[in-house]
N, C-alpha and C positions, 0 to 999 in steps of 0.2 A: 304594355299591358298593365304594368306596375307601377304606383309612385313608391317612393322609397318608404323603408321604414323609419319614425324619426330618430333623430340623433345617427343618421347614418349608418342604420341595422340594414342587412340584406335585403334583399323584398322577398317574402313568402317562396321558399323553394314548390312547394306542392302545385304552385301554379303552372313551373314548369312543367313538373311531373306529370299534373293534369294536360296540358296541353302538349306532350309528348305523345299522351296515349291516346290523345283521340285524335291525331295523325292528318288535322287539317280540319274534320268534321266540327260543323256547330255542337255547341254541347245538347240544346233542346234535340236535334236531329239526333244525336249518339244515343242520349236516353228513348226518346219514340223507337227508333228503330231493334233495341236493344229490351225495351219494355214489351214489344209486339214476342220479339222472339223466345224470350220468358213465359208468357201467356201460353204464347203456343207450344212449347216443348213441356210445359206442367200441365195442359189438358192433354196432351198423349202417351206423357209416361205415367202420371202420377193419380191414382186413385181418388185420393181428395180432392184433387181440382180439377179430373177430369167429371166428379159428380159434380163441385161446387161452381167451375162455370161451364158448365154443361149449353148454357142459355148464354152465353155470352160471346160475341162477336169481336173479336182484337182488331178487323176493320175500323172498329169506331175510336181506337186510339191514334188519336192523330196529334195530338201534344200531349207533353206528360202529365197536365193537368188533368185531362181525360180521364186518368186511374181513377180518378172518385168515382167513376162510375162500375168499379172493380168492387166486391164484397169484401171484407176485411177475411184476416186467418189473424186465431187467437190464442193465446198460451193453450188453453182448456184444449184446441185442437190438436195441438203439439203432445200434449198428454195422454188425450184419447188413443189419437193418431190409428183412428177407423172411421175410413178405411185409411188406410195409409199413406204419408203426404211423401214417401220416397218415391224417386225419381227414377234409381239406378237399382243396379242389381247389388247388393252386399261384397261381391267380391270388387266392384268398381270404388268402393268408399276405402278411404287412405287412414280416417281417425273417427273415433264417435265420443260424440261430450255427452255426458247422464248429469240434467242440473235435477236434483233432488227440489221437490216443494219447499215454499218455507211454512210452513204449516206443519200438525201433527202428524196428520194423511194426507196421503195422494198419489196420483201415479207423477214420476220424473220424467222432465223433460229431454227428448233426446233427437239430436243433433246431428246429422251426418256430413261428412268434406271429403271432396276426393281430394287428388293430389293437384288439379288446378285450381280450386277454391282456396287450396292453403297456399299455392303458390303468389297469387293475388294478396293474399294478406301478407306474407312477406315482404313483397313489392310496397305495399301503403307504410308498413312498420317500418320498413328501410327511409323511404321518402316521409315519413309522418317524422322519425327520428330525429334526421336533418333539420328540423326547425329551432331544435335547442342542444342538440349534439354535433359534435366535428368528430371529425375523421383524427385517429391517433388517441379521441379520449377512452378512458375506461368507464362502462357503464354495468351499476348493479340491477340483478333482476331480481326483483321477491317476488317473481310470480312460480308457480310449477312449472319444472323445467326439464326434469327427467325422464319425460316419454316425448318420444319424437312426436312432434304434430304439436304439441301442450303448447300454452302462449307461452311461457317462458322461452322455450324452443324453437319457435318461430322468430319470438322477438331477437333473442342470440342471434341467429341467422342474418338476419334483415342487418343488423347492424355489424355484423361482420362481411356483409356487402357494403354496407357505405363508410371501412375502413374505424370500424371503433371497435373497442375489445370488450367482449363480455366478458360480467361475471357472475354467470347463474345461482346466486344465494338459496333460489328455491324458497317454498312458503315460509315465513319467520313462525313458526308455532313458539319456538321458542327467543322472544326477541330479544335477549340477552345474548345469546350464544350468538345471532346474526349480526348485531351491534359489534362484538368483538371481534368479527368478521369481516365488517367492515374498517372497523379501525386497524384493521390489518392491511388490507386492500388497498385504501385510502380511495375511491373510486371520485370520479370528476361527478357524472351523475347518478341517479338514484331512480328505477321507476318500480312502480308496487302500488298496489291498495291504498288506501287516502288510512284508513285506521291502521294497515300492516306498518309501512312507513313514520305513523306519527309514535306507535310505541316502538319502533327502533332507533329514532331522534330520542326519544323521551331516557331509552336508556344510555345512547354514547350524546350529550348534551355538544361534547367539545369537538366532535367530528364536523369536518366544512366539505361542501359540496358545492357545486357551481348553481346546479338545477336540479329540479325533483318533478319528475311526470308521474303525478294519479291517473289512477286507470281502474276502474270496474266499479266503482259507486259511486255515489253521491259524496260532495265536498262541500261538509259546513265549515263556512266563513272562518269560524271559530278554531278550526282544525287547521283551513290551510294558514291561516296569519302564526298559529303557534308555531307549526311546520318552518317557517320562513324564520322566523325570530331564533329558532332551537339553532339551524344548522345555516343562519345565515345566507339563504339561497333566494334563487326565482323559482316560485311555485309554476310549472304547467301544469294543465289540462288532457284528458283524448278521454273522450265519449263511444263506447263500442259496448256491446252485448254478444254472447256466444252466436246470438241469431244473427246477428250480422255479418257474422263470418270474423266475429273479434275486433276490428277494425272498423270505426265511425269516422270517427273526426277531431282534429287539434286544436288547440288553441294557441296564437301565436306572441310573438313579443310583445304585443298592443294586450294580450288578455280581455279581449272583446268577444269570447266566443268560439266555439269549435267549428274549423274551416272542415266541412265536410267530403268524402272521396265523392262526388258528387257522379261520376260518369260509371259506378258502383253499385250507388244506394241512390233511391228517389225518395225522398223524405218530404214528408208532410205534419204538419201539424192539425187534427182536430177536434170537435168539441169531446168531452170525456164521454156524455151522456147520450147527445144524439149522434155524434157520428160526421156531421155537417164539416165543413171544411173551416178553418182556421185562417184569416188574413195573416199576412207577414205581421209583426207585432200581436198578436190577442196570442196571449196563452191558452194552452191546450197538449193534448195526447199527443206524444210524439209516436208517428207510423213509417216505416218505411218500406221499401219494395226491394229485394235484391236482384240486380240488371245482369250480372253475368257466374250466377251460380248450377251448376247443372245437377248437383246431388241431390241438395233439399232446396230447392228456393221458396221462397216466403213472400208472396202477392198482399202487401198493404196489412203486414205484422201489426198489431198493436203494441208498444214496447211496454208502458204502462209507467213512462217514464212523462215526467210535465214541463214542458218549456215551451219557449217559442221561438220562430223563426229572429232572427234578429232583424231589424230594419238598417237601413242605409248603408254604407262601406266601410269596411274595416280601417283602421287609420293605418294598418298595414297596406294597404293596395290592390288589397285580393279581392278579387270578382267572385268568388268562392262563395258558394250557401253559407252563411253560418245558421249554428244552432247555440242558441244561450246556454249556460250553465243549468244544469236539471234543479229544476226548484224543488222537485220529490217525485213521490208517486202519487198515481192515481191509488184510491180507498173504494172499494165497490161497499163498503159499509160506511161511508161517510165520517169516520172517528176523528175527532178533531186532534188526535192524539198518533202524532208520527213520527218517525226513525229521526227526519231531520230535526224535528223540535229539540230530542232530547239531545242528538249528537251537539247542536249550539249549545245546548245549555251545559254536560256533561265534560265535551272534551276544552272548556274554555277552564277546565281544573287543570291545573299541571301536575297533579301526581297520577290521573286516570289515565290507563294505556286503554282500556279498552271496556265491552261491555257487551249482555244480550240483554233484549226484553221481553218478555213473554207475558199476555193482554190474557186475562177471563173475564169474559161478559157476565154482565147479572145487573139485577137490583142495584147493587154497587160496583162496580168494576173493579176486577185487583190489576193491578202491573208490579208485576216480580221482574229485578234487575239483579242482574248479577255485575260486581263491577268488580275490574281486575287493578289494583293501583301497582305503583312502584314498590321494590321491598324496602320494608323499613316501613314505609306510611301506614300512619293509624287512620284508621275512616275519619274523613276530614268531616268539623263539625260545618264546616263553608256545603258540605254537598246538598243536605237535604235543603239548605238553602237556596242553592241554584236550580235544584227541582220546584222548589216551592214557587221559583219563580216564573212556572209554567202554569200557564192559567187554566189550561184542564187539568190540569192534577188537586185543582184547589175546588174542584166540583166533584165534591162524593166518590173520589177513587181514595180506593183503600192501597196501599202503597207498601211494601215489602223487598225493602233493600239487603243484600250480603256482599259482603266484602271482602276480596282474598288480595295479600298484599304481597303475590307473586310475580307482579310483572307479566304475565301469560295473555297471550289472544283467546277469548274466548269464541270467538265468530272465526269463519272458513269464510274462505276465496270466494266472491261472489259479491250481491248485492246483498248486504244485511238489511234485516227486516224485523218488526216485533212478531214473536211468534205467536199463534190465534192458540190458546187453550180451549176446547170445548167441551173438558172431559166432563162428566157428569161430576 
């Protein structure tokens, strides 16, 4: 099923994995048949969809291509969430995630798993892990870890099935104290947040790690090469959202892409504006469908994340969907002015741990940054030049930098985003 990886690297374990679970079965046949039963257990449990495909017939899904002919569910829904897109009764749900808007207002997004939804993602974390961990090594977690269900928790789990030792550091708010933490630890790898991770590098410089997996945002170039350079490692990838049940897809030795739980998640890519389907290669919205969730499932989510299917095979061997590296998000206000821009520009400083943005419209547009350096650093005269070298910011934005040179995360666990002022 595999060729090898080059230089004599294993071939893709998740391949196994995949073809353990689906027990003989084609994969297009596992998804159709597992996409029909989706359909139909959320038109009978679930209010949302029992109004939203009320008119819809799951006869006519006969491949999984077919789902385009399925209405999408969108954040705004997930927030309304009336009528309501629960599935089960509240005492049947094991954990519930609240993601706060990134905006000033709104209502929070929230998320329900019972105890086989989480148990599935354990399974993916375990076999996701194996592709750059071994059994025996020590693995740090900077994700939340101290309530049972939380990804840090799960992930612990998963990797204490496939024989490696966690060590739950929990969110770095404070990345000095976590730094010394780990140069205590000495751990083999490192997974966390692409900004949690790069100001914990930033403060222990002489710490060596084998591997480092980002996980929950977006990774500028510029972050993971510093990443790599600081703490002398291989940067991996995994691509997941609370909606997905935490758990997307990896990226493998080859760094070609995240190999996705495919017999899980039906993913598609389409256009942002009309909705239209996406060929393999043409960027676009990434959507996907969850194939064996029974709490909350989620029929053709928009994630509001931008990539594309990858084209032709991994030079790892794997038959595997990949999905590209998230190029950003989707902007329903078109602003040329994005989290990615400034992350390349901003974290390619090496005294910057971190930063928020926060955008007010008008006449002139302001963007207010708060930026958190290393202590000791005075606001480097190099910054506003690396902003300046963002060609929207050189178009009538009025620009309002502050500088605190405590080391400190100012952004939370999640996808960071510029925040919309609209205040009067």
């Amino acid at each position: 099923m595999n060729a090898p990886w080059p230089e004599g690297l294993p071939a893709n374990p998740l391949d196994a994995w995949l073809t353990a679970r689906l027990g003989g079965i084609a994969l297009a046949d596992h998804q159709v048949a597992r996409l029909i039963e989706t359909v139909t257990w959320a038109k009978q449990r679930s209010p949302f969809y029992r109004r939203l495909l009320a008119d819809f017939d799951e006869r006519r899904l006969t491949t999984p291509e077919a789902l385009q002919h399925l209405p999408f569910t969108t954040a705004d829904d997930l927030r309304r969430n009336d009528p309501p897109l629960l599935c089960l009764s509240q005492s049947d749900i094991s954990h519930v995630v609240t993601l706060e808007t990134s905006g000033t207002s709104g209502a929070p997004k929230r998320l329900f798993f019972t105890p086989d939804d989480q148990e599935r993602t354990i399974d993916f974390f375990q076999h996701g892990m194996s592709v750059l961990t071994r059994p025996g090594e020590r693995v740090a977690i900077l994700f939340p870890g101290e309530r049972p269900g939380s990804v840090g928790d799960l992930l612990a789990t998963g990797l204490r099935r496939m024989g490696a030792t966690p060590i739950v550091a929990g969110w770095p708010q404070d990345a000095a104290a976590t730094a010394a933490l780990l140069q205590h630890e000495r751990p083999d790898v490192v997974a966390g947040a692409p900004v949690a991770v790069l100001a914990v590098a930033r403060h222990s410089p002489s710490l060596h790690v084998k591997k480092v997996l980002l996980s929950s945002d977006h990774v500028a170039t510029s972050l993971r090469t510093g990443l790599a350079e600081l703490w002398r490692c291989e940067v991996f990838e995994h691509y997941g959202m609370t909606e997905m049940g935490l758990g997307g897809g990896v990226d493998c030795g080859a760094h070609a892409g995240y190999h996705m739980r495919e017999h899980e998640l039906l993913v598609e890519v389409v256009d942002p504006e009309s909705g239209a389907a996406r060929s393999p290669g043409e960027v676009g919205e990434v959507v996907f469908t969850t194939l064996t969730r029974r709490g909350l499932p989620l029929i053709r989510y928009r994630s509001g994340d931008i990539s594309r299917i990858a084209p032709g095979a991994c030079p790892c061997g794997s038959p595997l969907l990949r999905l590209e590296r998230i190029h950003g998000r989707v902007d329903p206000d078109n602003r040329e002015l994005t989290m990615a821009l400034l992350d390349e520009a901003l974290f390619a400083r090496r005294e910057i741990v971190d930063f928020s943005a926060t955008y007010r419209p008008g006449p002139r547009p302001t963007l207010h940054l708060d930026i958190a350096t290393l202590p000791g650093s005075d606001e480097p005269k190099a910054l506003h030049s690396a902003l300046a070298a963002i060609p929207v910011l050189t178009q009538g934005f009025r620009l309002s930098v502050a500088v605190f040179a405590d080391g400190r995360l100012r952004t939370r666990v999640g996808k960071r985003r510029i925040v919309l002022d609209n205040a009067p």
